[in-house]
C-alpha positions in Angstrom: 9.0 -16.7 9.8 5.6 -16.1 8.5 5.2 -15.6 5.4 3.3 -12.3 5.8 5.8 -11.0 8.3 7.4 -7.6 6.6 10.3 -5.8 7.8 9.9 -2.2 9.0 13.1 0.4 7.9 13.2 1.5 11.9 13.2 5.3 10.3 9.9 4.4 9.5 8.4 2.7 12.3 5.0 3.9 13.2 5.8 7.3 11.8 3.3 7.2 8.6 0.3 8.5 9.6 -3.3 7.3 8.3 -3.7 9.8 5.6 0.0 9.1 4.6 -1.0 4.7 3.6 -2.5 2.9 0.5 -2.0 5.3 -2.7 -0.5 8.7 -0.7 2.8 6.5 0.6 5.0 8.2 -2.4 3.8 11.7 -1.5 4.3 11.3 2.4 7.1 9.6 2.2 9.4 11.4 -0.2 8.2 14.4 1.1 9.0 13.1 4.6 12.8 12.5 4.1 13.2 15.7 2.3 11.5 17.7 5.7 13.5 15.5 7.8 16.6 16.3 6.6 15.7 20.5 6.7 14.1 21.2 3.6 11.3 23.6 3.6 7.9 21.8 2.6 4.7 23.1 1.5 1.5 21.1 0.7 -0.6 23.0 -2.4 -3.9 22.2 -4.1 -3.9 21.8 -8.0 -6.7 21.0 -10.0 -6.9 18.8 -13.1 -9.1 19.2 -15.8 -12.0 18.1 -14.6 -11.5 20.7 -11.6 -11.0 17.8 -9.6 -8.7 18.4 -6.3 -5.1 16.9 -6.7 -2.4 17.5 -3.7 0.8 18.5 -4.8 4.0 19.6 -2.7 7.0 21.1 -3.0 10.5 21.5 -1.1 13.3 23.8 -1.1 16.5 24.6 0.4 16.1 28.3 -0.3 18.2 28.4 -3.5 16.0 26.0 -5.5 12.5 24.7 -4.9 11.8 21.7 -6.6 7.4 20.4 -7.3 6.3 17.0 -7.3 3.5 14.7 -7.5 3.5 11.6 -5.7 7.0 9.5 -6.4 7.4 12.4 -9.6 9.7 15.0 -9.9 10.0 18.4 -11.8 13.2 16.4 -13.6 10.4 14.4 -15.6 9.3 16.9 -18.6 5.5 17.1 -18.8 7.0 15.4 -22.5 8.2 12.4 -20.8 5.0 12.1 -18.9 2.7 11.9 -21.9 4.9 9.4 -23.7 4.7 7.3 -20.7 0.2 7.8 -20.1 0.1 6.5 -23.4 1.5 2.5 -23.9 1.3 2.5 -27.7 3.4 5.7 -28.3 5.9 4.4 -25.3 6.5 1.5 -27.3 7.2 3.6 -30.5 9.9 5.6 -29.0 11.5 1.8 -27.2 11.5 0.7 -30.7 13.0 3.8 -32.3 15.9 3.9 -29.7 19.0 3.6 -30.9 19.6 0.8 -28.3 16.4 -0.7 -29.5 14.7 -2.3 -26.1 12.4 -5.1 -26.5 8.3 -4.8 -26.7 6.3 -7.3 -27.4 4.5 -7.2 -30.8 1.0 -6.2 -31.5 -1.4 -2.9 -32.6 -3.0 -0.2 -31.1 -6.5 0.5 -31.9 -8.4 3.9 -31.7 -11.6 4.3 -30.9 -13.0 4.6 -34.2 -11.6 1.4 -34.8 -14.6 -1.4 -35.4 -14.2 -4.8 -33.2 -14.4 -6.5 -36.4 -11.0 -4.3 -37.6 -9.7 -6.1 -34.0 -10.6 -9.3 -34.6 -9.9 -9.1 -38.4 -6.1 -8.1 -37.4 -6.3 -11.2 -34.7 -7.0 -13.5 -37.1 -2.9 -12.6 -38.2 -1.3 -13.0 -34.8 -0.3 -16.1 -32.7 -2.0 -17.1 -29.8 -2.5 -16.6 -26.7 -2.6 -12.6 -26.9 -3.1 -9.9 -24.2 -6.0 -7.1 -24.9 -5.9 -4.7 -22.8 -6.7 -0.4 -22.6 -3.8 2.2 -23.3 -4.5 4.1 -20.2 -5.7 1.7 -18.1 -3.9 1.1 -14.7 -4.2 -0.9 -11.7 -4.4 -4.1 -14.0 -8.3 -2.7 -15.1 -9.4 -3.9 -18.7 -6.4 -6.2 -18.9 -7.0 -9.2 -20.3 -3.7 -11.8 -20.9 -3.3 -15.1 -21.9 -6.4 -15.1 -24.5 -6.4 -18.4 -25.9 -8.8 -18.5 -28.8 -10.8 -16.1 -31.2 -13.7 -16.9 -29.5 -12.4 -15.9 -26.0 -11.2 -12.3 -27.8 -14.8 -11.5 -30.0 -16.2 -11.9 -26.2 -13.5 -10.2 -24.0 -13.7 -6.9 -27.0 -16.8 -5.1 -26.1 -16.8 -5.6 -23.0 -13.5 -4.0 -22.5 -14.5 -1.4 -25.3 -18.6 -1.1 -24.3 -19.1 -2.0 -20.9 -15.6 -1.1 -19.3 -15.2 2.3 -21.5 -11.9 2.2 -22.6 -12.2 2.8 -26.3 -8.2 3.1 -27.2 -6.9 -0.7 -27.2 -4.1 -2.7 -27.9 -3.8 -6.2 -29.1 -0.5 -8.1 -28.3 1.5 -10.6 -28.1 1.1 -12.9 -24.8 4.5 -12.9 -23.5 5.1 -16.1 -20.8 7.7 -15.1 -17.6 7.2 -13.3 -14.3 6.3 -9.4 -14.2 8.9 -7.3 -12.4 8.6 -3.8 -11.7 12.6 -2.2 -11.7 12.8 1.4 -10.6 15.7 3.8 -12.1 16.6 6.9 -11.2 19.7 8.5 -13.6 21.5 5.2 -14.8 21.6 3.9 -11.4 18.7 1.0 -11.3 17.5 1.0 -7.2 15.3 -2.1 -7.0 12.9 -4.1 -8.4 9.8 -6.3 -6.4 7.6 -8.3 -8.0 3.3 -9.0 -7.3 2.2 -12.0 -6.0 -1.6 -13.1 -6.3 -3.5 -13.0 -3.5 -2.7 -15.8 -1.3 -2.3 -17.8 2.1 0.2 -20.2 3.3 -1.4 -23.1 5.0 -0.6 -24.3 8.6 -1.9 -27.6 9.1 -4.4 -26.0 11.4 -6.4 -23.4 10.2 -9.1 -23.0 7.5 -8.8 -20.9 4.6 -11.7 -18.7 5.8 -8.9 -18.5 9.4 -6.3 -17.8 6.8 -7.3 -15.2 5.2 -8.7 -13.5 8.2 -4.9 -13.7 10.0 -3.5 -12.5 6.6 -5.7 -9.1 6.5 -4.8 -8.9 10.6 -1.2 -8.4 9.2 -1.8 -6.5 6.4 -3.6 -3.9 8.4 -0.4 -3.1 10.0 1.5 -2.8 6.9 1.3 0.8 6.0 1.1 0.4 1.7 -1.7 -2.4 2.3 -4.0 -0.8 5.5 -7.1 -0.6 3.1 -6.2 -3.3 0.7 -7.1 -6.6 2.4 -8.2 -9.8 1.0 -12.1 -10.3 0.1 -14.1 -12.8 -0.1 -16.4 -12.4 -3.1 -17.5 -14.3 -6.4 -13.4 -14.8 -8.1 -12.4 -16.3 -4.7 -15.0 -18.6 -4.2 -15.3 -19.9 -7.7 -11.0 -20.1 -7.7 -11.5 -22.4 -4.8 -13.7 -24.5 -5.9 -12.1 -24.7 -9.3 -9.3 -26.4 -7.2 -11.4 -28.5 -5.2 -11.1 -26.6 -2.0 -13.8 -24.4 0.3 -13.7 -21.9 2.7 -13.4 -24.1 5.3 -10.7 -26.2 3.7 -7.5 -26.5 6.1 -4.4 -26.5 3.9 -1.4 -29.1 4.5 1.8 -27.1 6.6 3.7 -25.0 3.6 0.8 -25.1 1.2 0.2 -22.3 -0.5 -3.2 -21.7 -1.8 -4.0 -18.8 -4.6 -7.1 -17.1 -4.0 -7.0 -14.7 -7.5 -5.3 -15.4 -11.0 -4.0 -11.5 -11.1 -1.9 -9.9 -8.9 -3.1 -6.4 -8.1 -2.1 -5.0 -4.8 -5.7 -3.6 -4.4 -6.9 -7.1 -4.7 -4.9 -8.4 -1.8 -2.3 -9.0 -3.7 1.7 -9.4 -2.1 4.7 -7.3 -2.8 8.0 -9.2 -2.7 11.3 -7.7 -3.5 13.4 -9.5 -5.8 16.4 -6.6 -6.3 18.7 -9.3 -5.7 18.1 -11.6 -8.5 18.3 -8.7 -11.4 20.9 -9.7 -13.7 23.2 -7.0 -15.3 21.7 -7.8 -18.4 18.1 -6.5 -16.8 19.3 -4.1 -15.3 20.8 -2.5 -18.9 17.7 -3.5 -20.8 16.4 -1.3 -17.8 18.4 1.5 -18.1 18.0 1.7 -21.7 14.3 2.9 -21.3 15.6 6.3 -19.3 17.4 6.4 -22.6 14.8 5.9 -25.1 12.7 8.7 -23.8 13.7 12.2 -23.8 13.3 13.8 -20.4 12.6 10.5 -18.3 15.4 11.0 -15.5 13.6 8.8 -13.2 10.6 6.0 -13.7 9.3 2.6 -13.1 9.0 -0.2 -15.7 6.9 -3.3 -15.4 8.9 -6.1 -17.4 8.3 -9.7 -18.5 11.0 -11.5 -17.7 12.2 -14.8 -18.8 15.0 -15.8 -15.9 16.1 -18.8 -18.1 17.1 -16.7 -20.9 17.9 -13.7 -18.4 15.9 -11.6 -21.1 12.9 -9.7 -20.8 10.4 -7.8 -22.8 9.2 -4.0 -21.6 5.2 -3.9 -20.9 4.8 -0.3 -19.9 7.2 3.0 -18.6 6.0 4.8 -15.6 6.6 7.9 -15.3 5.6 8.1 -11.3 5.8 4.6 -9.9 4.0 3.8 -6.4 7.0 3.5 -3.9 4.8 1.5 -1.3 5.6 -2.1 -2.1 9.5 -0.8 -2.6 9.4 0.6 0.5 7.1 -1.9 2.4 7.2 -5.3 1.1 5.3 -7.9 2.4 8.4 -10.1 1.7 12.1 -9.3 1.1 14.2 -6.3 2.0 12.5 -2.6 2.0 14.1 -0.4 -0.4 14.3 3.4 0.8 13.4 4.9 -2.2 12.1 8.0 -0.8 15.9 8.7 0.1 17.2 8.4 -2.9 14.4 11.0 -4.7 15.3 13.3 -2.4 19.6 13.1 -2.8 18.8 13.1 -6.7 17.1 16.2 -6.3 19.2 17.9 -3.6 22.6 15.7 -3.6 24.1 18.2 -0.8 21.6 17.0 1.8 23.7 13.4 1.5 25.5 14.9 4.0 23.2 15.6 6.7 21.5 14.1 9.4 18.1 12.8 9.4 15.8 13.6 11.8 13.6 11.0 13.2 10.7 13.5 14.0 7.7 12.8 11.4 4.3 15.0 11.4 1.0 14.7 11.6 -0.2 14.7 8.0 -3.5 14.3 8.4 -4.0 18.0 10.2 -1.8 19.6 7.1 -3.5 17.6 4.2 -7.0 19.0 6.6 -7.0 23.1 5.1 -6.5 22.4 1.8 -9.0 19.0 1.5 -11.5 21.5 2.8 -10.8 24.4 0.3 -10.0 26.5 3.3 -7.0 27.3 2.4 -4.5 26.4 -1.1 -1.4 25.4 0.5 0.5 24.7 3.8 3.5 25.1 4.5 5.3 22.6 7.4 7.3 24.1 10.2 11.0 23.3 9.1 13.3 21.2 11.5 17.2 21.4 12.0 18.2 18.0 10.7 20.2 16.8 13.7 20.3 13.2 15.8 17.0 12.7 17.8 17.4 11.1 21.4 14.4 9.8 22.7 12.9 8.3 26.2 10.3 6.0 27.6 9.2 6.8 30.6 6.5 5.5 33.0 5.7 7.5 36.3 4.5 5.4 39.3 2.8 6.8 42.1 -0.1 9.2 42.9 0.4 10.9 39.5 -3.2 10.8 37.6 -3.6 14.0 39.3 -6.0 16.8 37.2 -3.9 19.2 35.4 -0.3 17.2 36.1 -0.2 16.1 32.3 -0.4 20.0 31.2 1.8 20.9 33.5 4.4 18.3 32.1 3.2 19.4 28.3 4.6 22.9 29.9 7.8 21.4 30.3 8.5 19.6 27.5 7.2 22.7 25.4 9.9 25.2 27.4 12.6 22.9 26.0 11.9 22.0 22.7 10.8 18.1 22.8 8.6 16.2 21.5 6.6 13.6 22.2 3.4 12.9 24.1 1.8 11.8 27.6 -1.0 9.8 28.3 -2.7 8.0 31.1 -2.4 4.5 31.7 -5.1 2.1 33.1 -2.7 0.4 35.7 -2.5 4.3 37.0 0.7 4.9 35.8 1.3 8.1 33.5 3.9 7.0 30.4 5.6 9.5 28.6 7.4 9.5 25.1 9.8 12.5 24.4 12.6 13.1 22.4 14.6 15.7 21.4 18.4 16.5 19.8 19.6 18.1 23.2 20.5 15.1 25.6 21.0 17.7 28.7 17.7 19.3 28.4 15.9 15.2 28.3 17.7 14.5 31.1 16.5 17.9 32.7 13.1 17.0 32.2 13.2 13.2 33.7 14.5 15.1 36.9 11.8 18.0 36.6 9.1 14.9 36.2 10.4 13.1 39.4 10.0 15.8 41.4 6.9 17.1 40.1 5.0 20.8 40.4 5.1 22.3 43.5 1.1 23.7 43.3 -0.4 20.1 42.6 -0.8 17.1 45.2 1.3 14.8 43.2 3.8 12.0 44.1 6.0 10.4 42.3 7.5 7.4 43.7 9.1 5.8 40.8 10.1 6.3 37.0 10.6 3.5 35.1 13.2 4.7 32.4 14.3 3.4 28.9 15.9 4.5 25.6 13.5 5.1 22.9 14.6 4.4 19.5 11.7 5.2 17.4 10.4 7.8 15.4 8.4 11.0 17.2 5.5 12.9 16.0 7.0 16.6 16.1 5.4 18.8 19.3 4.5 17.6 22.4 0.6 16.6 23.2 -1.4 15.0 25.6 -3.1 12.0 24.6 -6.8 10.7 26.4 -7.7 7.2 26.4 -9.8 6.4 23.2 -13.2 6.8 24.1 -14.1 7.2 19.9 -13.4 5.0 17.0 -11.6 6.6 14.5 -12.4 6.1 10.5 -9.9 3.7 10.2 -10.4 1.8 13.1 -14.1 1.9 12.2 -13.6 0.2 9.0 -11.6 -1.7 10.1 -14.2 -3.3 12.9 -17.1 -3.2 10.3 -14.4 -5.4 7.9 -14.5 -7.7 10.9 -18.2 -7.9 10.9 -18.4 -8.2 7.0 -15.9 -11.2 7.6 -17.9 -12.8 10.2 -21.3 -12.2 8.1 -19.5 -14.2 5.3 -18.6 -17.0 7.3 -22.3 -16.9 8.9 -23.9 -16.8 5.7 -21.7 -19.9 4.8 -22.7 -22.0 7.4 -25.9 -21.1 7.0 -26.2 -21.9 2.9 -24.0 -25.1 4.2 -27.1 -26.0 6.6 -29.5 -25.3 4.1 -27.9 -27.5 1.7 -27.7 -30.5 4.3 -31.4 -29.5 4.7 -32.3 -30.0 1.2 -30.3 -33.1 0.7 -32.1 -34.9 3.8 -35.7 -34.3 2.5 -34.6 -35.8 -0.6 -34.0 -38.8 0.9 -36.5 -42.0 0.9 -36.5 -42.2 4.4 -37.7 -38.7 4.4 -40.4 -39.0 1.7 -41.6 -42.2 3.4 -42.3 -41.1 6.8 -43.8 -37.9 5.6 -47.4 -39.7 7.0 -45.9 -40.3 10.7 -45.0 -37.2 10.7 -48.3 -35.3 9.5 -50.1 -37.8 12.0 -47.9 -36.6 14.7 -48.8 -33.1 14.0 -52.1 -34.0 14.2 -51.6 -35.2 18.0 -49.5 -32.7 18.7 -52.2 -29.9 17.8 -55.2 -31.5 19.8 -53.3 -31.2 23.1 
């Protein structure tokens, strides 16, 4: 297998739309599940303090509504959230507990604090240390593994001055692998850990190859569409720190590390590893949800030390991103999503899931224009979806034989789509919980409209098995790039611009290094003389 291959949960297959990847997985996909199993949903706008737009949604089952934000619940108290924004008072509270749960030591600083006060309460710590902000997220500001004093006096202000995060904490460096374990109640779900950015050599390919096949991959990968592996400054100088380039081809199995830290947004990997928490984790896990008053479901990022099977606690989230649970790169996908959605409405256990998904992109569309404050989804009888693939042979890219078929699906309820081919076939995707009225359409296909000089000779039919946008539409063959697939082409030409400009430094260099040759410097006369001859012609 390779190692960037990633297995889909088939509920899930193609049915999360571009506006619903990267950073809005948790708040399609919860929302999603609870939709497809009959809840009401509605989409509303709510602005923060800085009147900036946020999307929040709700669902209900008419006798309670319940609101959330991304993977977080109204069962989190606006309490537990604060305790969680802020590292240095989560860590009080872990201490405080009465099952104490382990932190690692250290201080926070405010910012009236003096970087003298920092370095002056360094001078009493054992090294290395981690500085790092008390809001900061996405791995910004942190600095771990500070070996030395001197490293620290320089990492302070820039962190504090340059970066802006004036609330800091000093700490001790802990050594282990960071897990992220997600509870919900005292029942711990999973737990995946982030690999650097990396690739996995073939024997055949460069690195340059490597990384380009990597982002091909990650592209499909829903959690990771817009966070691919680039080539800048870190990579380069990582590379040659190790003695490789660009155009370096790895041995078969060799794995090569392209950045030290191992943020997502960076291109770095999420691999679960829910398998190898110990019971021990798993309590010292539990006992967070504990240690924090109205925290009835969260994420925590933990060192952990699999020698010792002990780990230390780094920081309590209050909303966790679900996307690397639900989409690793490597390891099994946990369905997260599912199990928000029984915690908050346990009697939906029960029912069936619809494999229908929507189109999130034209209901997130009202309220990201301000032209309206919520929306509210059509609601769906969860019930068994049967699907079929079929492809009509024939004289059958007739004008106006694709709305007539849309009519047709449309008078019975399904779903799916029809769309030209270029081999002059028509192939249709519907699906729908009434088997009798699918099979009544493939029959009403065949035989066509009555009004319209179509022939149908053949219908190539199969069982489809995956999910289906809800209503039926007819789709033209792309004569426009969309946004995504326009970034993703100008990626493409950013990639091949890199590897351009890198030949062309490489030729330059090769340049410079002849002319500093003798044999260059010492024919420098033959050469002017040939000019010379060359210009009286």
């Amino acid at each position: 297998m390779n190692e960037t291959e990633f297995r889909w949960m088939p509920h899930h297959e193609g049915a999360v739309p571009p506006a619903g990847q990267g950073k809005r997985i948790s708040t399609y996909t919860v929302a999603l599940e609870g939709w497809r199993r009959g809840l009401t949903l509605k989409y509303y706008s709510h602005f923060d303090e800085n009147n900036l737009l946020k999307l929040r949604y709700s669902l209900s089952d008419g006798k309670k509504t319940h609101d959330f934000q991304l993977s977080m619940g109204d069962g989190v108290t606006q309490e537990a959230f604060d305790i969680c924004d802020n590292k240095e008072i989560t860590k009080q509270y872990l201490r405080n507990a009465e099952v104490p749960v382990p932190v690692p030591t250290g201080k926070m600083f405010d910012k009236n604090a003096s970087n003298e006060a920092i370095m002056k309460f360094a001078e009493t710590m054992e090294f290395p240390v981690v500085f790092k902000p008390t809001d900061g997220n996405a791995g910004n500001g942190v600095f771990a593994n500070i070996e030395s004093l001197q490293e620290l006096e320089d990492i302070i202000p820039y962190v504090r001055e340059e970066m802006g995060f004036k609330e800091v904490i000093l700490e001790d460096y802990i050594p282990g692998r960071e897990f992220r374990v997600v509870v919900i109640g005292d029942r711990v779900l999973g737990a995946m850990i982030r690999r650097p950015a990396s690739v996995l050599g073939d024997g055949e390919h460069t690195i340059k190859e490597l990384i380009y096949q990597t982002n091909e991959i990650r592209k499909t990968n829903p959690h990771l569409t817009s966070r691919l592996i680039k080539v800048d400054r870190e990579i380069r100088s990582m590379l040659m720190r190790k003695g490789y380039k660009l155009n370096t081809i790895p041995e078969a199995g060799e794995r090569i590390y392209l950045r030290e830290k191992s943020n997502l947004s960076k291109g770095g990997d999420a691999i679960d590893v829910t398998d190898k928490l110990t019971e021990n984790l798993k309590q010292i896990a539990r006992n967070v949800g504990k240690a924090i008053p109205g925290l009835q479901h969260y994420g925590v990022d933990m060192i952990v030390n699999e020698e010792k099977d002990t780990g230390v606690i780094l920081e309590v989230n209050a909303r966790p991103g679900f996307g690397g649970h639900l989409f690793p790169m490597e390891g099994q996908p946990r369905d997260f999503a599912k199990e928000i959605i029984e915690f908050y409405f346990p009697e939906t256990k029960e029912k069936e899931r619809s494999w229908l998904y929507f189109d999130f992109d034209s209901a997130l569309e009202p309220i990201k224009n301000r032209t309206a404050a919520s929306v509210e989804l059509t609601t769906i009888t969860p019930k068994k979806t049967y699907g079929k693939k079929l492809v009509l042979s024939g004289n059958v890219q007739v004008p106006g034989f694709r709305g007539w078929i849309k009519q047709q699906a449309k008078y019975r309820d399904l779903n799916g789509y029809v769309e030209n081919q270029d081999d002059g076939t028509v192939l249709i995707i519907v699906a729908g919980t009434d088997q009798l009225l699918i099979e009544e359409f493939v029959k009403k296909c065949f035989k066509g409209p009555k009004d319209k000089d179509v022939e149908v000779t053949a219908i190539d039919e199969q069982e489809y098995n995956k999910p289906v946008k809800i209503f039926f539409e007819i789709k033209s063959r792309k004569t426009e790039l969309s946004a995504l697939e326009l970034e993703r082409k100008v990626e493409k030409l950013e990639a091949r611009n890199e590897m351009l400009e890198s030949k062309n430094q490489e030729l330059i260099d090769r340049y410079h290094r002849f002319k500093s040759r003798k044999a260059w410097k010492i024919t420098a006369p033959l050469r002017k003389t040939y000019e010379l001859v060359k210009g009286r012609k």
